[in-house]
Structures are given as structure tokens and as C-alpha cells.
LOTI-168867 format. One record per residue (C-alpha): x, y, z; residue in three letters. Coordinates in Angstrom, 2 decimals, always signed. Example, Ala and Ser with C-alpha at 12.3 -4.5 7.8 and 13.67 -1.06 7.14 Angstrom:
2
+---------+---------+---------+-----+
!    east !   north !      up !  aa !
+---------+---------+---------+-----+
!  +12.30 !   -4.50 !   +7.80 ! ALA !
!  +13.67 !   -1.06 !   +7.14 ! SER !
+---------+---------+---------+-----+
END
This chain:
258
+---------+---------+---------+-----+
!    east !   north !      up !  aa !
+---------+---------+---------+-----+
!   -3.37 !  -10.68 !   +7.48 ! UNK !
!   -5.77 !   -7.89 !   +6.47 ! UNK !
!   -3.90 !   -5.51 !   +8.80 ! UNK !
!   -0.46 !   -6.50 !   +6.77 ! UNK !
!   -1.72 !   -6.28 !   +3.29 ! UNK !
!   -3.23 !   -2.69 !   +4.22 ! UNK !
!   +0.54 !   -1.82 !   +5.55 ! UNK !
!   +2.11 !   -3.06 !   +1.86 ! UNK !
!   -0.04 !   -0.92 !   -0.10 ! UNK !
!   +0.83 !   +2.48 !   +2.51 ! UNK !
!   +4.40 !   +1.75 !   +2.61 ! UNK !
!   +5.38 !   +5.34 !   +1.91 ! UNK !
!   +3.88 !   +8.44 !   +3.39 ! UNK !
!   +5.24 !  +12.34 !   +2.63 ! UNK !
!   +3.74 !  +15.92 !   +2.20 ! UNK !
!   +2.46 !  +16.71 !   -1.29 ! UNK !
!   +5.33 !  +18.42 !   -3.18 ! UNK !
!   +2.97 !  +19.42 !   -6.19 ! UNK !
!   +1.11 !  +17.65 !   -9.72 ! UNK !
!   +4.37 !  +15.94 !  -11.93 ! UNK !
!   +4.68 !  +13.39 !  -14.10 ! UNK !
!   +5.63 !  +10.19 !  -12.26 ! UNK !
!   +9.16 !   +9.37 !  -12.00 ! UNK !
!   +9.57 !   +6.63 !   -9.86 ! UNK !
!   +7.28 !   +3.96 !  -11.58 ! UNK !
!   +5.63 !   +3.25 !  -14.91 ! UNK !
!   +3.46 !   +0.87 !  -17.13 ! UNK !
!   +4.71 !   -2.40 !  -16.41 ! UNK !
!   +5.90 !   -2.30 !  -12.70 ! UNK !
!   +5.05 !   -5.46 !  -10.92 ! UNK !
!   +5.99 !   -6.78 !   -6.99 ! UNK !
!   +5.70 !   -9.69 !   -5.67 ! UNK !
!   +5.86 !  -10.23 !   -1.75 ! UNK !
!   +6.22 !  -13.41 !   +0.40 ! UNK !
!   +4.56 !  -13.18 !   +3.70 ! UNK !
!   +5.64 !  -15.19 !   +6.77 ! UNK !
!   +4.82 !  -16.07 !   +9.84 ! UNK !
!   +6.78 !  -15.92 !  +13.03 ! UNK !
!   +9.77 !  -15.68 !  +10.88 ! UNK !
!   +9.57 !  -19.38 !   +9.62 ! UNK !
!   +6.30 !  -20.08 !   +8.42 ! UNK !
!   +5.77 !  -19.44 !   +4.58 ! UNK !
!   +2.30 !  -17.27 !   +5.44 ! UNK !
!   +1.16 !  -16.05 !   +1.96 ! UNK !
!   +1.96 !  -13.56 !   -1.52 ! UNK !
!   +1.02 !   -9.96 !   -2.45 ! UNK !
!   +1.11 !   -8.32 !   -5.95 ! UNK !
!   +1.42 !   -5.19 !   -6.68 ! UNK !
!   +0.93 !   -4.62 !  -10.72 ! UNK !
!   +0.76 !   -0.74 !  -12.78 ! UNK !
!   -0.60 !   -0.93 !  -16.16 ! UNK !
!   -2.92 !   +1.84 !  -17.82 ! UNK !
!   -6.58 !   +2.65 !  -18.57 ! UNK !
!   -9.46 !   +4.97 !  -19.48 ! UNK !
!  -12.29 !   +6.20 !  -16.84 ! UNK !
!  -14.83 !   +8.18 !  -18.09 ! UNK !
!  -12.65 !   +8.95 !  -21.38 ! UNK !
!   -9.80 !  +10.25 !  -18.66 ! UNK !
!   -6.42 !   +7.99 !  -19.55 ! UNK !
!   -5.72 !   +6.67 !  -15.47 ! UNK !
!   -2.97 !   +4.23 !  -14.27 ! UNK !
!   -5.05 !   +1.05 !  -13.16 ! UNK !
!   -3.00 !   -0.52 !  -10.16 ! UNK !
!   -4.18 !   -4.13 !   -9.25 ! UNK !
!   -3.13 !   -5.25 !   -5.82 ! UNK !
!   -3.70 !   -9.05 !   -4.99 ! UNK !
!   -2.80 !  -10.87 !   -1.45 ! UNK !
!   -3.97 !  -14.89 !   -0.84 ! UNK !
!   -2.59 !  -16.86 !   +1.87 ! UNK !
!   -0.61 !  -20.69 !   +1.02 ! UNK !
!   +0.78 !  -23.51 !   +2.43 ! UNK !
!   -0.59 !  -24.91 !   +6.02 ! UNK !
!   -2.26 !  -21.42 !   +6.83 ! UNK !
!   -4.62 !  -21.36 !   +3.88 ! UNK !
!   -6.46 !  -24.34 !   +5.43 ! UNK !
!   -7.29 !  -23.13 !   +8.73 ! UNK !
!   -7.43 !  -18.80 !   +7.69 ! UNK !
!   -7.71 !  -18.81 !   +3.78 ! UNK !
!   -7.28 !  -15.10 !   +2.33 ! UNK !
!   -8.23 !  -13.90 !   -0.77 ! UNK !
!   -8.09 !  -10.29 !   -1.50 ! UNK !
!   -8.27 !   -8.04 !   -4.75 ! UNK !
!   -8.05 !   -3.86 !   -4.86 ! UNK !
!   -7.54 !   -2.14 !   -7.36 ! UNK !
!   -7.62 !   +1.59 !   -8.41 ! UNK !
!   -7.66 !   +3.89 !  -11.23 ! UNK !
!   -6.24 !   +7.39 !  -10.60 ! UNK !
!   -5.48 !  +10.12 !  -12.65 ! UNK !
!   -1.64 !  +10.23 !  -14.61 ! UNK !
!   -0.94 !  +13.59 !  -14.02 ! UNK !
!   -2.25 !  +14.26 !  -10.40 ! UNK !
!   -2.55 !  +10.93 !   -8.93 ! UNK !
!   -5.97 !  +11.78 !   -7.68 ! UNK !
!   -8.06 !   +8.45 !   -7.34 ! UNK !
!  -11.20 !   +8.19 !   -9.69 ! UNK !
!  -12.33 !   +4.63 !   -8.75 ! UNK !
!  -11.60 !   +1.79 !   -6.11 ! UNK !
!  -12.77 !   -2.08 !   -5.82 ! UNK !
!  -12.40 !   -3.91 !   -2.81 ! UNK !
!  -12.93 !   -7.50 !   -3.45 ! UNK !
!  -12.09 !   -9.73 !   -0.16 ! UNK !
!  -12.41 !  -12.93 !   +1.51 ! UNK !
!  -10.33 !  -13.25 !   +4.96 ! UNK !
!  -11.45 !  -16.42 !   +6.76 ! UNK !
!  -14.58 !  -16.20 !   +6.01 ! UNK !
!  -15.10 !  -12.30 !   +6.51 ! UNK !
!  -16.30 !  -10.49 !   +2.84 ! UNK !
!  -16.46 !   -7.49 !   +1.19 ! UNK !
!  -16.99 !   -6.44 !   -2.39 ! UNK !
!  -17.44 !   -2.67 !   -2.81 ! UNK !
!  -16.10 !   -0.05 !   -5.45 ! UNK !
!  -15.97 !   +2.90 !   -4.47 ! UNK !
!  -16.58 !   +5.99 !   -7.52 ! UNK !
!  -14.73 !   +9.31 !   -6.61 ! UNK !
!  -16.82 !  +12.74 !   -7.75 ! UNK !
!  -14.85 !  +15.61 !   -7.23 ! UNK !
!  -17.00 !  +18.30 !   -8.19 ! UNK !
!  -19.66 !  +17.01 !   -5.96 ! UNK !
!  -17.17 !  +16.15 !   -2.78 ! UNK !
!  -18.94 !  +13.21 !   -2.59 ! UNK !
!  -17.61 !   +9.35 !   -2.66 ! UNK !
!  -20.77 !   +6.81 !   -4.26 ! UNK !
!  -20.03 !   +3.99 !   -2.85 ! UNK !
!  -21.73 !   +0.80 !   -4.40 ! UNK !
!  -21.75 !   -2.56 !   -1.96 ! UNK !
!  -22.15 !   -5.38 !   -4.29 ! UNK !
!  -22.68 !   -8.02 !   -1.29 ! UNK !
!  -25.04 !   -5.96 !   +0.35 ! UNK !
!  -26.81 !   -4.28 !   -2.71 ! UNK !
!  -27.07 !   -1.55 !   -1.74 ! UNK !
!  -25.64 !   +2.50 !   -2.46 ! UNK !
!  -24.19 !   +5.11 !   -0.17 ! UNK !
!  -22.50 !   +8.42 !   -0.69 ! UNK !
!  -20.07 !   +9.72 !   +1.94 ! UNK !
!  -18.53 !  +13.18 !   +2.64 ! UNK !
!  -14.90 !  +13.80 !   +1.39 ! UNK !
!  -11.91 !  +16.54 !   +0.48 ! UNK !
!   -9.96 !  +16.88 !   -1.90 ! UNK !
!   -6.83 !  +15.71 !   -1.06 ! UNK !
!   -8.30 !  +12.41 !   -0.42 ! UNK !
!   -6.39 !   +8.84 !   -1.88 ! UNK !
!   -7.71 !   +5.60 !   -1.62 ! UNK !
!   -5.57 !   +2.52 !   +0.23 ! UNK !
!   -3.84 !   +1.47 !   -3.25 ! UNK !
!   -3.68 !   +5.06 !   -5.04 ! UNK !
!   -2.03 !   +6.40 !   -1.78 ! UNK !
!   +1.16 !   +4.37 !   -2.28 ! UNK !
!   +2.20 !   +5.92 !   -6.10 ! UNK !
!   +0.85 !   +9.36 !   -5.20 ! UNK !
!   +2.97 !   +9.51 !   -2.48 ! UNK !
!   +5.77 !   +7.73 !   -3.24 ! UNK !
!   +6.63 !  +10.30 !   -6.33 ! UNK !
!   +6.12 !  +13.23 !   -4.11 ! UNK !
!   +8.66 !  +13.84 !   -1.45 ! UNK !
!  +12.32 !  +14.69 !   -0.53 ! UNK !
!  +14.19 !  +11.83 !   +1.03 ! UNK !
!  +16.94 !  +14.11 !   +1.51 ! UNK !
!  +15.59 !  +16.71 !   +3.61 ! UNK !
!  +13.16 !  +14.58 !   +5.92 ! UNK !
!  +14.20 !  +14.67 !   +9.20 ! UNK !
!  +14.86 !  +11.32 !  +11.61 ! UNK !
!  +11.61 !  +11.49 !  +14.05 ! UNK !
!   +9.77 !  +13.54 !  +11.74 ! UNK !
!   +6.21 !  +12.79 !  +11.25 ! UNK !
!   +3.93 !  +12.89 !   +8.36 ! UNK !
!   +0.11 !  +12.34 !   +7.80 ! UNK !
!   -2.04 !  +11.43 !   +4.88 ! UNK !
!   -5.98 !  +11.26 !   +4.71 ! UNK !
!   -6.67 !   +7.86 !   +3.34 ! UNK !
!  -10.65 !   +6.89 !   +2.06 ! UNK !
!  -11.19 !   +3.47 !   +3.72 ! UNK !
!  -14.14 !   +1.32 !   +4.71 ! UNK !
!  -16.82 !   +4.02 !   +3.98 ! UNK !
!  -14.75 !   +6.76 !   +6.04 ! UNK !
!  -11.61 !   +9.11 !   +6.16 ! UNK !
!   -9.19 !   +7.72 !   +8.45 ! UNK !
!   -5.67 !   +9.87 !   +9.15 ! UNK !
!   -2.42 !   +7.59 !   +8.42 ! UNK !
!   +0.40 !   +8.62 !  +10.60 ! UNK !
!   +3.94 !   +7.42 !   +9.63 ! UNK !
!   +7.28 !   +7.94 !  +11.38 ! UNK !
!  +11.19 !   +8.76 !   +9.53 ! UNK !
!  +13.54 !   +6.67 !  +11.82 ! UNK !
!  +16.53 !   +6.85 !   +9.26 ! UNK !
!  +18.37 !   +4.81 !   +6.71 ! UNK !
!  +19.96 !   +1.35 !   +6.80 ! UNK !
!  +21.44 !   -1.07 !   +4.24 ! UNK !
!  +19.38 !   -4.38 !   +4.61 ! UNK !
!  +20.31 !   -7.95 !   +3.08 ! UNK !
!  +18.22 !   -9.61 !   +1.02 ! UNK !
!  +17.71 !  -12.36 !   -1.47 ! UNK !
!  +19.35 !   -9.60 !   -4.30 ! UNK !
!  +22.09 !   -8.88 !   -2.13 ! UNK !
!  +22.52 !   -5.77 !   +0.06 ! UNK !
!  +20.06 !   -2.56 !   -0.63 ! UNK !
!  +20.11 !   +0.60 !   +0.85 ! UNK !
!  +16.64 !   +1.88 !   +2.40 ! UNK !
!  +15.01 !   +4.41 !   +4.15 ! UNK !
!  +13.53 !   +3.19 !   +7.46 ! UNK !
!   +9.99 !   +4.19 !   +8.82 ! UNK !
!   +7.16 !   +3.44 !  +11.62 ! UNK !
!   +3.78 !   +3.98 !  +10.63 ! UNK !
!   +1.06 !   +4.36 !  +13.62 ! UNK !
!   -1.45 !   +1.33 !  +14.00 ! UNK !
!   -4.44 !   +0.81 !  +16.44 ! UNK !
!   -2.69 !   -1.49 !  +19.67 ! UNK !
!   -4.95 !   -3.94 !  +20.61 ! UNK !
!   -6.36 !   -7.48 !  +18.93 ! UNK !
!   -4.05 !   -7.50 !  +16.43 ! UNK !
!   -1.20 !   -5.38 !  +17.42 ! UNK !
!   +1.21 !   -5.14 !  +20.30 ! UNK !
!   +1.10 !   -1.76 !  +20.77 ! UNK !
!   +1.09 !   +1.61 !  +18.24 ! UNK !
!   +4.29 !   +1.45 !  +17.29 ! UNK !
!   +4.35 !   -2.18 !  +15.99 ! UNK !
!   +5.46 !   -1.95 !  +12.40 ! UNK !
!   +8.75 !   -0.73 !  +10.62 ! UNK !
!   +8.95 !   -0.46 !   +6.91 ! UNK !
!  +12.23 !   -0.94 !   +4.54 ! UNK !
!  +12.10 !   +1.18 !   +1.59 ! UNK !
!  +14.54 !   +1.46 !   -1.52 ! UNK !
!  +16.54 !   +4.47 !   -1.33 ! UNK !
!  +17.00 !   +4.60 !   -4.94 ! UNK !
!  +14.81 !   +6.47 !   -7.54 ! UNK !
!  +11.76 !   +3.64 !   -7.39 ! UNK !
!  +11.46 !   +4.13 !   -3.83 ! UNK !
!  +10.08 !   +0.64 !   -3.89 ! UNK !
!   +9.17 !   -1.47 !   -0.66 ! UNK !
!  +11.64 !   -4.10 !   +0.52 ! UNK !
!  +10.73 !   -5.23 !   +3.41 ! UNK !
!   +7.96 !   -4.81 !   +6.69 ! UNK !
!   +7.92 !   -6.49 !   +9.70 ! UNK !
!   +4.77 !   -6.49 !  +12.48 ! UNK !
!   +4.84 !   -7.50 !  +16.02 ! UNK !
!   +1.71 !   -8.73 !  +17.14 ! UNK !
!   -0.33 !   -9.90 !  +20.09 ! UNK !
!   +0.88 !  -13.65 !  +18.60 ! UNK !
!   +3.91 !  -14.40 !  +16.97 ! UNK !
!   +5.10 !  -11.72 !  +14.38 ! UNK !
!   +4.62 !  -11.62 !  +10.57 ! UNK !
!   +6.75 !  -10.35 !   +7.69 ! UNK !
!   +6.65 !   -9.41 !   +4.18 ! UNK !
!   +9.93 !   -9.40 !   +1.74 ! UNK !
!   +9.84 !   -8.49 !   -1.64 ! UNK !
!  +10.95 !  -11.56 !   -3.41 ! UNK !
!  +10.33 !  -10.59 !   -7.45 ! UNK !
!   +9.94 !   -7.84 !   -9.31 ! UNK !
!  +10.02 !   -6.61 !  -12.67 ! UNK !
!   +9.67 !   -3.28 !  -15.32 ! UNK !
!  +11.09 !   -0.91 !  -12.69 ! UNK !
!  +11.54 !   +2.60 !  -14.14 ! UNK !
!  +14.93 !   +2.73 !  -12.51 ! UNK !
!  +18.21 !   +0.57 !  -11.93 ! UNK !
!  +17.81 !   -1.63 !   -9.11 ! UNK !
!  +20.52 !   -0.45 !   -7.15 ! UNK !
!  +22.31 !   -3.41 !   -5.26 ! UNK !
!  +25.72 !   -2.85 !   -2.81 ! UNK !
!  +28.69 !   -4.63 !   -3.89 ! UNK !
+---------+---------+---------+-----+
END
């Protein structure tokens, strides 16, 4: 479940194309996902949700994104998770980052304070108590601000099929590099009716949870929101799948094929 949640909020991955004004989402924007299991089994919910905020006097966009786990699952593997992140309108640059989970059992409440001029991210682990600063760049985005920085700041027209793009992503105390892979575009039914996307394959770790590297592909809207429709994940067991299945204050017409 962790492994899928992580995959909704880094649905989109593309060089930087330079600072802008957002024009793909805005205040308001919510998703809502439906997660299942094997194809059939009703596994769970995400949220995605963009409203606006101050840090440190600097107005931010404050993205809160919530997964939790229902029906028979919950009471054998509850999940519980809250992020959230607070990056900068203009640049996208993340300020601050809270990791708030609960996945069967396994914990972890940490936020996660950005300082630029310092290259440094403070990390603060409530659970633990205890403070920690690690190393970083500049071009760094955390696992929610990585997904609106990105997703305003390529060309969907040029990228080739095979192409490959990277993205250093702040994660768990360290820099990890995202990988993700253009395979084309596709029209896709869904419960709004037929919506053209752009099709990708981000690299994962084969192993526990995972079939093998290449075990994820990724629906996204081909529109101006450049929203995610749907991702699908092959794993070791069974399979698991998340469809967008709500949605509201898009910036853009929700383009649907007649």
C-alpha cells in the first residue's frame, strides 16, 4: 500500500522548463482515488487536496495528501497516512513536509523544514524525539511537492516514446533518484466516459513488493490539468490499482471523448 500511495503522489515526471505561474492546477483542486485489489477487491481511498498558506510570511500552496485502507482489508492491514507540503507559488520549491503514517502497524511522524541558504534539510522525528539535518541541492522536491512542480513544467508534445526522465526526490531522511519512462498515449474508459492520456512507466525496486522494475504504468490526462487517471502495479501477489473516481475545482475543462 505504501509503495502505491508513493506512486499517486509521483505520477508525473519531466525536465524543469523554468519558474511560471501554475497553469494546470489552482486553489481548490481536489482527487479522490479508489484503490483495489487484484482487480476486484475495494482496497482503500487517496486524496489529493491544493489550498493556500503562509510559511515564514512566504504565501505557499499547502497540498494535503491522505490514503486509509476500507472494507475487509482494513481489518487485517489498516493504513492511515497523511503528507502534506507547503511549497513556494512561484517556483514550486518545497519549504516544509509532514509525514504522518500508520501502515499495519509500521509509524512515522516526521516534518521535514527545507533551508535553502544553508543546503541543509532539519528534519524533526516526532515519534522518536529527536532532530537531524541532512545534506541536499537545490533542485530538490519532496514526495507531494514533486507532483505540481512537475506536472506544470514540461512539453507533452515533444517527449519522445522511450524517453526517460529523472527527478531527485527528498524521502525518508535521503535523496533518492525517480526514474520514469514515456511509452505513449492512449484513450482509456472510465467511470466519466472515455479520456485521452499520456502513458508512462516509472522505475521501482523488484523484489518484496514488486515483480520486477518495470511493474507500474501510469494514465495521465492529456488535457491542460495533466491530472492522474489511472495506475496499475503488478506485484509479487495479486496486483493493485488506483482510479480516480471524484474530483473537483480543476483549473481546466475536463475533457471527455464523445
Amino acid at each position: 500500500m505504501k509503495k502505491l500511495v508513493i506512486a499517486l503522489f509521483l505520477l508525473i515526471s519531466f525536465q524543469f522548463l523554468g519558474a511560471q505561474e501554475p497553469s494546470s492546477f489552482q486553489v481548490g483542486e481536489w482527487l479522490r482515488f479508489k484503490l483495489s485489489y487484484s482487480g476486484w477487491m475495494k482496497a482503500g481511498n487517496a486524496t489529493l487536496e491544493v489550498s493556500e498558506s503562509t510559511y515564514k510570511d512566504k504565501p505557499v500552496y499547502k497540498v494535503i495528501g491522505k490514503g486509509w485502507t476500507t472494507g475487509a482489508i482494513k481489518w487485517f492491514f489498516k493504513v492511515k497516512d497523511h503528507y502534506e507540503s507547503h511549497f513556494d507559488k512561484i517556483t514550486g520549491q518545497p519549504y516544509k513536509f509532514v509525514r504522518n503514517i500508520n501502515e499495519g502497524g509500521y509509524t512515522k511522524n516526521r516534518i521535514v523544514e527545507f533551508d535553502y541558504t544553508q543546503n541543509k534539510a532539519l528534519v524533526n522525528d516526532l515519534k522518536e524525539n529527536t532532530n537531524s539535518t541532512v545534506d541536499i541541492e537545490q533542485n530538490i522536491q519532496d514526495l507531494v511537492s514533486a507532483y505540481y512542480y512537475l506536472r506544470d513544467n514540461y512539453d507533452s508534445e515533444t517527449i519522445q516514446v522511450g524517453g526517460i526522465v529523472e527527478l531527485n526526490i527528498f524521502f525518508d531522511n535521503e535523496i533518492f533518484l525517480f526514474k520514469l519512462k514515456y511509452l505513449g498515449r492512449e484513450t482509456i474508459n472510465t467511470k466519466f466516459g472515455k479520456i485521452k492520456c499520456i502513458k508512462f512507466r516509472p522505475y521501482v525496486m523488484a523484489g518484496r513488493v514488486f515483480k520486477e522494475e518495470e511493474s507500474l504504468t501510469l494514465w495521465v490526462t492529456a488535457d491542460k490539468n495533466k491530472i492522474p487517471m489511472k495506475i496499475k502495479a503488478d506485484l509479487r501477489v495479486g496486483s493493485l490499482r488506483a482510479d480516480l473516481e471524484a474530483l473537483k475545482g480543476l483549473k481546466h475543462p475536463f475533457e471527455i471523448q464523445l
